[in-house]
N, C-alpha and C positions, 0 to 999 in steps of 0.2 A: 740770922746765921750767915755768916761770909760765902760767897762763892767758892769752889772747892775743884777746878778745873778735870784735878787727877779724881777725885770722885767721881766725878758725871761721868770718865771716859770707863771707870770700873762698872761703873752700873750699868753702860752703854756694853762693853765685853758682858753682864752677865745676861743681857737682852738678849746679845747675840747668841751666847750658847744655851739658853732658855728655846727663845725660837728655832734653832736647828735639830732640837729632842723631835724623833719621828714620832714617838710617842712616852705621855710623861708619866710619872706616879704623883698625882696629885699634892700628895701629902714631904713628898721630900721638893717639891719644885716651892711651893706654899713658905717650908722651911727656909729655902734660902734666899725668895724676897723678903720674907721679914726677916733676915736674919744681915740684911741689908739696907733694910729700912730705918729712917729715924722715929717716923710717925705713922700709924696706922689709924684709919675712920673709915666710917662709912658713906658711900658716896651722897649727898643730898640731892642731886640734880633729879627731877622728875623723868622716873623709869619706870617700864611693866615687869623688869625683874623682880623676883622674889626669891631670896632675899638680893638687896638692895647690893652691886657689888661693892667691895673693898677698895680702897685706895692705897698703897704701898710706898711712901711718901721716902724719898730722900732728899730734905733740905741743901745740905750743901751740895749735893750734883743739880739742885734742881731739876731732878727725875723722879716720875712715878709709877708705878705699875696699878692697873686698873684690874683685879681680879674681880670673873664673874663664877659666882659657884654655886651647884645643882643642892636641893635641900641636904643629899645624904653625903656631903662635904667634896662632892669631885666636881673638878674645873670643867666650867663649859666654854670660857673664852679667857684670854690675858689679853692687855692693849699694852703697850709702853709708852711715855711717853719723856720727852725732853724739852726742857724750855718752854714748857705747855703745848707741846705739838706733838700729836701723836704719829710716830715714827711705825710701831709695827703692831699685830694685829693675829691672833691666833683662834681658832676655837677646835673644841676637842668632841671626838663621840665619848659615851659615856665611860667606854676602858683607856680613856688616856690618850688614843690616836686622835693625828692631826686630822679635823675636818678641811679647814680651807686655812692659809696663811694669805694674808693682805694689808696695803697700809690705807688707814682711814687718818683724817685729817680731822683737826679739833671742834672743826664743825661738824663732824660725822658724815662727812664725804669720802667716799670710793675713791682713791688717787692710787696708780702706779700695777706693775705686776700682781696678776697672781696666782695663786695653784690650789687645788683642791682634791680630796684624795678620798679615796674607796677607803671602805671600815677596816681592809684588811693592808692600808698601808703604801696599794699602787696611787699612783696617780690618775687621778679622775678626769680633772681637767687644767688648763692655763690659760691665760689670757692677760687683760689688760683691761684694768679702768680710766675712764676721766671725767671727772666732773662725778663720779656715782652713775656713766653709763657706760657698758661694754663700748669698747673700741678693737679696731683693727682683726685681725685671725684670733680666735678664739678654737684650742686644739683639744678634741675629746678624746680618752682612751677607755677600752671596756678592764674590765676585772681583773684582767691580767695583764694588764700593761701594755696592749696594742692600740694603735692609734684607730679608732674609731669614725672620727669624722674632723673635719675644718670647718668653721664657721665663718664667713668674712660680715663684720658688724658695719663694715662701710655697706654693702649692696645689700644686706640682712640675707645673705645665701648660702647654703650649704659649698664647698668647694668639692669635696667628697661622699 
């Protein structure tokens, strides 16, 4: 299948409005990556999930979406990726709210921002990977969305 430019950059816009869902309905997000996909399988690469995630294949963007889903059919993570590189990184508690958003890299390394959030939707925490290890201020909030604590990963010390 030919390359498809304006493909990739649609699947790339539905990534992005996928990932900015604070929190999804499984069953209608499901919908319309397949409803964007050319090909769908399941993943073979050696994993301890069960079942095995999805793959949401779009040939000519050469994009795909990696869904992981819990037995009783709701998402527990989406990955995207482009050109074989995984761009962004989601996982969900079990009613749909975002756990942590991050981007992990096709090796499955930790690269670049990221944020993680309480069940009820505040923000937990933010920081920063490299390489798959905290870097730099790493900033906690309690339950209600007050900043908690600083963490600085350069001295490993609380700031706060």
């Amino acid at each position: 299948m030919q390359f498809d430019l304006k493909k990739q950059n649609q699947m790339v816009e539905l990534s992005d409005k996928i990932f900015a869902i604070k929190k999804i309905d499984s069953k209608k997000v499901l919908k319309l990556i397949e409803k964007n996909s050319t090909e769908i399988f399941e993943d073979t690469a050696k994993t301890d999930f069960n079942p095995k995630p999805l793959i949401y294949s779009n040939l000519a963007g050469k994009t795909f979406f990696k869904v992981y889903e819990r037995p009783k059919g709701t998402v527990y993570a989406i990955s995207f990726y482009k050109n074989n590189t995984e761009i962004n990184t989601a996982e969900y508690f079990d009613n749909g709210q975002v756990q942590c958003l991050f981007k992990i890299d096709k090796k499955g390394i930790k690269n670049g921002k990221y944020n993680c959030f309480h069940r009820n939707g505040k923000i937990r925490k933010s920081g920063e990977y490299l390489n798959n290890k905290n870097i730099g201020i790493e900033i906690g909030y309690d339950s209600i969305g007050n900043k908690s604590h600083e963490f600085d990963y350069s001295t490993f010390k609380y700031i706060k």
